[in-house]
Backbone as XML, in Angstrom:
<?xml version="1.0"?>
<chain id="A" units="angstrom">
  <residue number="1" name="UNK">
    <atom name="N" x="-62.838" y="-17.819" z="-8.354"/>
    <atom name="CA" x="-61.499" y="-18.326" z="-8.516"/>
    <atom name="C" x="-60.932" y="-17.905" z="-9.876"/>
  </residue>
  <residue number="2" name="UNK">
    <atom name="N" x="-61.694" y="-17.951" z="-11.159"/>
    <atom name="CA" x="-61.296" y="-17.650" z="-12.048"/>
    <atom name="C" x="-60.922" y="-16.135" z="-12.041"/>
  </residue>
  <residue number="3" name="UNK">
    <atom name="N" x="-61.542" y="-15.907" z="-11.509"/>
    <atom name="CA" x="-61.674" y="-13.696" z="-11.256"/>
    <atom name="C" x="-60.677" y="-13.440" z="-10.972"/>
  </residue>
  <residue number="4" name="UNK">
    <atom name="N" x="-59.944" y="-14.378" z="-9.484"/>
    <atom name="CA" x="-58.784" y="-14.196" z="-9.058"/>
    <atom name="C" x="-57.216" y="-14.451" z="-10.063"/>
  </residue>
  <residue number="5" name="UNK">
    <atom name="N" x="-57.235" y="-15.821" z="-10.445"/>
    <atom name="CA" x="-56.483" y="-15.920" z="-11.463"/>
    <atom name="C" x="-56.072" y="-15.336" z="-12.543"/>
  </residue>
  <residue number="6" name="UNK">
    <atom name="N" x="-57.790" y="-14.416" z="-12.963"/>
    <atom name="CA" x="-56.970" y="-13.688" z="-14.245"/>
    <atom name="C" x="-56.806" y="-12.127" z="-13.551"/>
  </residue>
  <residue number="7" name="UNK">
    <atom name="N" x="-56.936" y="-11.494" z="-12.223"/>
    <atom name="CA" x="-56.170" y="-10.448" z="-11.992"/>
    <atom name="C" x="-54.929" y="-10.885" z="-11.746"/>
  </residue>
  <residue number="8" name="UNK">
    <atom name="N" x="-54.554" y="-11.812" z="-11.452"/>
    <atom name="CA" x="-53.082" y="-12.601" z="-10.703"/>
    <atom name="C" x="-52.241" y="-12.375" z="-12.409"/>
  </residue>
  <residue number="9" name="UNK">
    <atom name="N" x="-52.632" y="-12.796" z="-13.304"/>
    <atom name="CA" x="-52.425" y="-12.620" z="-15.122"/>
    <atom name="C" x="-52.384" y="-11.715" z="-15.344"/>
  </residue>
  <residue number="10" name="UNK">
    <atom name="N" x="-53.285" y="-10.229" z="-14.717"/>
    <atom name="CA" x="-52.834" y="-9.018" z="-15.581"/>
    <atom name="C" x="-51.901" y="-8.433" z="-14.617"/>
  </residue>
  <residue number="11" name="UNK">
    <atom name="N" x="-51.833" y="-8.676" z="-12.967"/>
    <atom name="CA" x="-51.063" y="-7.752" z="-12.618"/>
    <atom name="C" x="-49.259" y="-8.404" z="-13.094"/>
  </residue>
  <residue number="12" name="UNK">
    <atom name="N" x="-49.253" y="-9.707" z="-13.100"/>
    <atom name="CA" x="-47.901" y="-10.242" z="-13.402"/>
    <atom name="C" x="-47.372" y="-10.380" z="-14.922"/>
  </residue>
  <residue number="13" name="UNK">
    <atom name="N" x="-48.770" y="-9.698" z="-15.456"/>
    <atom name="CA" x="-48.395" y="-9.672" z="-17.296"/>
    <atom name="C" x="-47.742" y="-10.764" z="-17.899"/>
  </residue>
  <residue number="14" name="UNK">
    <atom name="N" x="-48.724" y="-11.858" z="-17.082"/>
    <atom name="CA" x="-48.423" y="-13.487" z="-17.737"/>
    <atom name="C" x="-49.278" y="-13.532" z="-19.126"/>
  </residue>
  <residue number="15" name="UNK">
    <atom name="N" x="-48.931" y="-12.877" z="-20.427"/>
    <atom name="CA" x="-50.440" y="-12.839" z="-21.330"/>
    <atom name="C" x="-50.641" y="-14.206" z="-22.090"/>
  </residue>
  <residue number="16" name="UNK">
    <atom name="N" x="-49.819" y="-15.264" z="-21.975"/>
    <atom name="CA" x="-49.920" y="-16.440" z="-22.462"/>
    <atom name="C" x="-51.142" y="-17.430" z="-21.625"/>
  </residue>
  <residue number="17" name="UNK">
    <atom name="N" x="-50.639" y="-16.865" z="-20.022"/>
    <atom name="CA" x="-51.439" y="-17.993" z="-19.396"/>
    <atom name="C" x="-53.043" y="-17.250" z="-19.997"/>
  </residue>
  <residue number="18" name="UNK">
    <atom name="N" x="-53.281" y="-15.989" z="-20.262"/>
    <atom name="CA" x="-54.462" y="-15.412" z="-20.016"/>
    <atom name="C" x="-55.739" y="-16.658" z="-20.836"/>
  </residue>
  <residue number="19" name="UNK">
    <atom name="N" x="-55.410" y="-17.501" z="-21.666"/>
    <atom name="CA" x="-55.964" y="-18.241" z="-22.615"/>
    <atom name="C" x="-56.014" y="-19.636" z="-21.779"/>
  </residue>
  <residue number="20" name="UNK">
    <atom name="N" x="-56.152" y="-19.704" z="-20.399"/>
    <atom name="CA" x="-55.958" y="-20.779" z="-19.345"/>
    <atom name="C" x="-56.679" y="-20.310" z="-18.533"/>
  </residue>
  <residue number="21" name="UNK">
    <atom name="N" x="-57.848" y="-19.227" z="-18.019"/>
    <atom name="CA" x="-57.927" y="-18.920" z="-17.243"/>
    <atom name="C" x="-59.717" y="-19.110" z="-16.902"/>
  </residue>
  <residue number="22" name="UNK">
    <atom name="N" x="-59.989" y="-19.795" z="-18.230"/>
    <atom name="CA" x="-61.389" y="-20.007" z="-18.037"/>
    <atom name="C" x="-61.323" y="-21.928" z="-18.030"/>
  </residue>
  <residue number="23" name="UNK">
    <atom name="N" x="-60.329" y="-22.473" z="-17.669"/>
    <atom name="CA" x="-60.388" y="-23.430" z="-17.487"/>
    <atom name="C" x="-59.758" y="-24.154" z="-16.167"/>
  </residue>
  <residue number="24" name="UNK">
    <atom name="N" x="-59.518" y="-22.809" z="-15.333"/>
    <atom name="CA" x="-59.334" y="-23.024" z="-13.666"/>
    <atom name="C" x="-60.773" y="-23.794" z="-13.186"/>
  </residue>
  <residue number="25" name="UNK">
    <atom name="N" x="-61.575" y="-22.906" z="-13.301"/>
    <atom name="CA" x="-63.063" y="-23.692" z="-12.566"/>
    <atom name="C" x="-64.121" y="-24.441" z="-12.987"/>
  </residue>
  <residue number="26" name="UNK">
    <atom name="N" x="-64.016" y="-24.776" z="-14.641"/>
    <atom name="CA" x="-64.948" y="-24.497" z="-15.367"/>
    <atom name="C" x="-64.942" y="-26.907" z="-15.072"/>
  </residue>
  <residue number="27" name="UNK">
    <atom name="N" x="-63.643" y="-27.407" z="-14.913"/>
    <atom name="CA" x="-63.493" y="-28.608" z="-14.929"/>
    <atom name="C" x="-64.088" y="-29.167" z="-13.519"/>
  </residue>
  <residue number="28" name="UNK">
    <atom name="N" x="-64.498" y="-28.521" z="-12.260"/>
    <atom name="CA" x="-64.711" y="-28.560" z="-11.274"/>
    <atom name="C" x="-66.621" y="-28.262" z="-11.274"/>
  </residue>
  <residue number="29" name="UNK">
    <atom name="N" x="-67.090" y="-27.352" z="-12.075"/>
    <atom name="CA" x="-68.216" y="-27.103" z="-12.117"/>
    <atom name="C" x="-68.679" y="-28.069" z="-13.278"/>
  </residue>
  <residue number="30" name="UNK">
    <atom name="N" x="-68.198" y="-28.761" z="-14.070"/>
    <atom name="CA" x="-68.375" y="-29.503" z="-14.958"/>
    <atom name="C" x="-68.893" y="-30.700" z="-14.317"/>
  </residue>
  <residue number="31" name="UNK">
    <atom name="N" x="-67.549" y="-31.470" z="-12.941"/>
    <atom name="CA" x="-67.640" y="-32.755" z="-12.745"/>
    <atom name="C" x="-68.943" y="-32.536" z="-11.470"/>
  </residue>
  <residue number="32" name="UNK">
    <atom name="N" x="-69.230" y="-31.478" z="-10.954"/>
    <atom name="CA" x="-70.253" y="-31.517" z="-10.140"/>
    <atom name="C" x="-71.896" y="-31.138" z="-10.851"/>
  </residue>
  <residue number="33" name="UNK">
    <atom name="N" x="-71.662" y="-30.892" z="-12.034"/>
    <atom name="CA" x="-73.166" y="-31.259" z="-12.834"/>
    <atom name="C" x="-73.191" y="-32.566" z="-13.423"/>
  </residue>
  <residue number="34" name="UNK">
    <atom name="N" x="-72.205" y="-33.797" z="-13.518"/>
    <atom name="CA" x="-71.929" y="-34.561" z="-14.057"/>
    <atom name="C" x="-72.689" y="-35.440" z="-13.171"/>
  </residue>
  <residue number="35" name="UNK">
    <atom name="N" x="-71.602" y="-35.683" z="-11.951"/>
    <atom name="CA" x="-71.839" y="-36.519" z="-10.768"/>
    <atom name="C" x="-72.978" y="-36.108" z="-9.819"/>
  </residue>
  <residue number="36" name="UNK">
    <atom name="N" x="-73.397" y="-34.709" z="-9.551"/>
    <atom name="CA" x="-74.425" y="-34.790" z="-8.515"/>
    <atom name="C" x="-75.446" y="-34.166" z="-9.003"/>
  </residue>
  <residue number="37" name="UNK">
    <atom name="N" x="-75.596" y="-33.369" z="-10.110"/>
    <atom name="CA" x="-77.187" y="-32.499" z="-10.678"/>
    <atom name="C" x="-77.336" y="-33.688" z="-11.987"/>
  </residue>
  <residue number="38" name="UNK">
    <atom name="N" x="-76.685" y="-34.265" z="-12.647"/>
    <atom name="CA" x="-76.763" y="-35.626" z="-13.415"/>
    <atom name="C" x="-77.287" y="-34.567" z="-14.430"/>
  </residue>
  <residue number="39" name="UNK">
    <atom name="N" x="-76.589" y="-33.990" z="-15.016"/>
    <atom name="CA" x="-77.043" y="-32.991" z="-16.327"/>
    <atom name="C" x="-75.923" y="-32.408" z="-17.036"/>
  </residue>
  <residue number="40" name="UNK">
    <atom name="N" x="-76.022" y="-32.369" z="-18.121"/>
    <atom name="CA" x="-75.443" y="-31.171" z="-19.172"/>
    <atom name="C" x="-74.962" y="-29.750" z="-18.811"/>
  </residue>
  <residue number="41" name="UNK">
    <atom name="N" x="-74.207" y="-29.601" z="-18.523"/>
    <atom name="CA" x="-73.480" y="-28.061" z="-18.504"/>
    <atom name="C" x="-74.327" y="-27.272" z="-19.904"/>
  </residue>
  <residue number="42" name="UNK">
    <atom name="N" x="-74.735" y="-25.869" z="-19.675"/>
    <atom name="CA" x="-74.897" y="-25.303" z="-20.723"/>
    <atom name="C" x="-73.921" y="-24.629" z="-21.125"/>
  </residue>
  <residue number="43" name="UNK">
    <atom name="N" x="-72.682" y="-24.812" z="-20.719"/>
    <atom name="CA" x="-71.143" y="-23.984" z="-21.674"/>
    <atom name="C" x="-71.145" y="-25.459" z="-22.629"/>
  </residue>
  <residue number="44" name="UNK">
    <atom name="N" x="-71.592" y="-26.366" z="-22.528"/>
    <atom name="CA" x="-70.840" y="-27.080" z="-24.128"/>
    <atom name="C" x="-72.149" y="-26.695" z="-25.028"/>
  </residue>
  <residue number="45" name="UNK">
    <atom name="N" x="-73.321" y="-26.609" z="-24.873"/>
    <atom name="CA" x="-73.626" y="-25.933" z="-26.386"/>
    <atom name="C" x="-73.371" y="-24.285" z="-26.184"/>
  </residue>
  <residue number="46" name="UNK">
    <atom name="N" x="-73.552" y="-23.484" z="-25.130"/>
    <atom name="CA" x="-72.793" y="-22.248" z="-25.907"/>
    <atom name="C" x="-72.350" y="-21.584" z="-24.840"/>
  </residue>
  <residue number="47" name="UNK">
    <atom name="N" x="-70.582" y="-21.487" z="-24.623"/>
    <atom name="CA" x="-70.113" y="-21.312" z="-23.984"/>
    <atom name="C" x="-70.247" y="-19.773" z="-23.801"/>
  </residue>
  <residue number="48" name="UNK">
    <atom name="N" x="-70.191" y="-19.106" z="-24.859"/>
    <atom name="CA" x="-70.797" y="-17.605" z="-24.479"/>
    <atom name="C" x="-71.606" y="-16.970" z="-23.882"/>
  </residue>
  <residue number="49" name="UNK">
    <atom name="N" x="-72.820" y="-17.422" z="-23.876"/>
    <atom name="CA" x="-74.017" y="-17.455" z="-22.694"/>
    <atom name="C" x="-73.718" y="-17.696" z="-21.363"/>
  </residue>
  <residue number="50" name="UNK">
    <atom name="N" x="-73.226" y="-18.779" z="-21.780"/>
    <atom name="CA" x="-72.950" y="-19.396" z="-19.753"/>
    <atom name="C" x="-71.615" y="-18.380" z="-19.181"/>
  </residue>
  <residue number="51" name="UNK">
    <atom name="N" x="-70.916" y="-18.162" z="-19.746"/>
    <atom name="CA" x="-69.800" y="-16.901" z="-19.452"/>
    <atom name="C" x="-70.607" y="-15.608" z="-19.051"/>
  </residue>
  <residue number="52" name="UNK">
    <atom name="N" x="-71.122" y="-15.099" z="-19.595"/>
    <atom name="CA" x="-72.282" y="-14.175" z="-19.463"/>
    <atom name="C" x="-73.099" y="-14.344" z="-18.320"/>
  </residue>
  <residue number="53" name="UNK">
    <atom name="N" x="-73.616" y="-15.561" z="-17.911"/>
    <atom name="CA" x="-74.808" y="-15.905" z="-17.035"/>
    <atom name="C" x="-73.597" y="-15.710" z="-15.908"/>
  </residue>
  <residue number="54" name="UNK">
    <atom name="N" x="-72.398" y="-16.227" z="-15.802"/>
    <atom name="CA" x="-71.679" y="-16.361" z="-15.279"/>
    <atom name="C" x="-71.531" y="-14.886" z="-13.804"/>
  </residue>
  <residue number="55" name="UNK">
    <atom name="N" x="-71.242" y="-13.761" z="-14.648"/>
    <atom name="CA" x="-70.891" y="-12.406" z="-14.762"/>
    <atom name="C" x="-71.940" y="-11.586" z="-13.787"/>
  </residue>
  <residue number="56" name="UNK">
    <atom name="N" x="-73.053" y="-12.295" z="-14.948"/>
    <atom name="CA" x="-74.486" y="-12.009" z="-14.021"/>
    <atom name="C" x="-74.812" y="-12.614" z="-12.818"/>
  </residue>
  <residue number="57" name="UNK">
    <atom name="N" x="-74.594" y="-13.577" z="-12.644"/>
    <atom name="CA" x="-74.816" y="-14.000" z="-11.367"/>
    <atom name="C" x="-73.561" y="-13.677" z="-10.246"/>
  </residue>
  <residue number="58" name="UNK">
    <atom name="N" x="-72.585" y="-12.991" z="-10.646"/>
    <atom name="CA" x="-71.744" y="-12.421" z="-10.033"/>
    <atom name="C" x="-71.837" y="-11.053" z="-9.389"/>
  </residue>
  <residue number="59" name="UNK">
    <atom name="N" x="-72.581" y="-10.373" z="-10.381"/>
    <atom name="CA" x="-73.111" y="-8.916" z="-10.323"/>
    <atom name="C" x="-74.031" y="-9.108" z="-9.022"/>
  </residue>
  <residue number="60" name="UNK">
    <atom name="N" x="-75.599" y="-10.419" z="-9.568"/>
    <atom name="CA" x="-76.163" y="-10.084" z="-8.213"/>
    <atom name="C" x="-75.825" y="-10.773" z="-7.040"/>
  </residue>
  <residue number="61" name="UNK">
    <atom name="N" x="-74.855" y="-11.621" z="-7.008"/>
    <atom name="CA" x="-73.919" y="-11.659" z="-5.351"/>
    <atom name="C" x="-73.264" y="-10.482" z="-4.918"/>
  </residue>
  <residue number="62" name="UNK">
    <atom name="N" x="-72.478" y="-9.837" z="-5.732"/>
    <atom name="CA" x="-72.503" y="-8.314" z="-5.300"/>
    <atom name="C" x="-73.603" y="-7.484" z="-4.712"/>
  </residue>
  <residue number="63" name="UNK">
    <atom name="N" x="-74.389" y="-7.698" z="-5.610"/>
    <atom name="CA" x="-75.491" y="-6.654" z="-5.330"/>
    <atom name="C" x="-76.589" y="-6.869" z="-3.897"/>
  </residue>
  <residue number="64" name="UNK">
    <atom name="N" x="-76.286" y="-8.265" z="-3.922"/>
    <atom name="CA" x="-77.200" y="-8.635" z="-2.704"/>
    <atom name="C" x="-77.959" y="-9.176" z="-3.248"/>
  </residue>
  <residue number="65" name="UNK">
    <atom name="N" x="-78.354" y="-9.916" z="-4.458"/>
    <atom name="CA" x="-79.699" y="-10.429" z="-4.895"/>
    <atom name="C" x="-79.799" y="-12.046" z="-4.655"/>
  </residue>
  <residue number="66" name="UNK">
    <atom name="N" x="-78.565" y="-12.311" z="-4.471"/>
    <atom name="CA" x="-78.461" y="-13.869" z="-4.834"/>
    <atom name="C" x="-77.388" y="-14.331" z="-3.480"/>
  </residue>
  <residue number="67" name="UNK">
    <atom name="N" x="-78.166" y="-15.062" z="-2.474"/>
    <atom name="CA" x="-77.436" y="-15.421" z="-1.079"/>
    <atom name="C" x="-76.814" y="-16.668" z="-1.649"/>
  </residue>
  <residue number="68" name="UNK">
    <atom name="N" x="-75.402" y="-16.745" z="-1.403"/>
    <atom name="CA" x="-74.887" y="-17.725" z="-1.551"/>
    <atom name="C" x="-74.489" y="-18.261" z="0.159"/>
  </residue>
  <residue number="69" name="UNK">
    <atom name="N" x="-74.634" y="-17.898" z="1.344"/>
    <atom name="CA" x="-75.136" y="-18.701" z="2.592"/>
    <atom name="C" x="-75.674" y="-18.084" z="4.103"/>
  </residue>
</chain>
């Protein structure tokens, strides 16, 4: 969703929203480690990593490594 949003930002050359666009999904994946894995997000100690892990685990749904169903 976020992926989508920020091509939706570059093709409409919204560059203000672009600084909004990691906070489409990130409040949704937050309240479901909150309420049902009962744990800590690792983006609040370092949001750079988990952006990264992010990417990567994107790569291997592409790739075929990682079945999401």
């Amino acid at each position: 969703m976020t992926i989508i949003v920020l091509v939706i930002v570059i093709i409409k050359k919204l560059w203000i929203l672009l600084f909004l666009t990691p906070f489409v999904i990130y409040p949704f994946a937050w309240s479901g480690h909150y309420f049902f894995e009962k744990n800590k997000p690792a983006a609040f100690k370092n949001p750079f990593l988990a952006k990264i892990s992010d990417w990567i685990m994107l790569k291997d749904i592409l790739c075929g490594k990682l079945k999401i169903w």
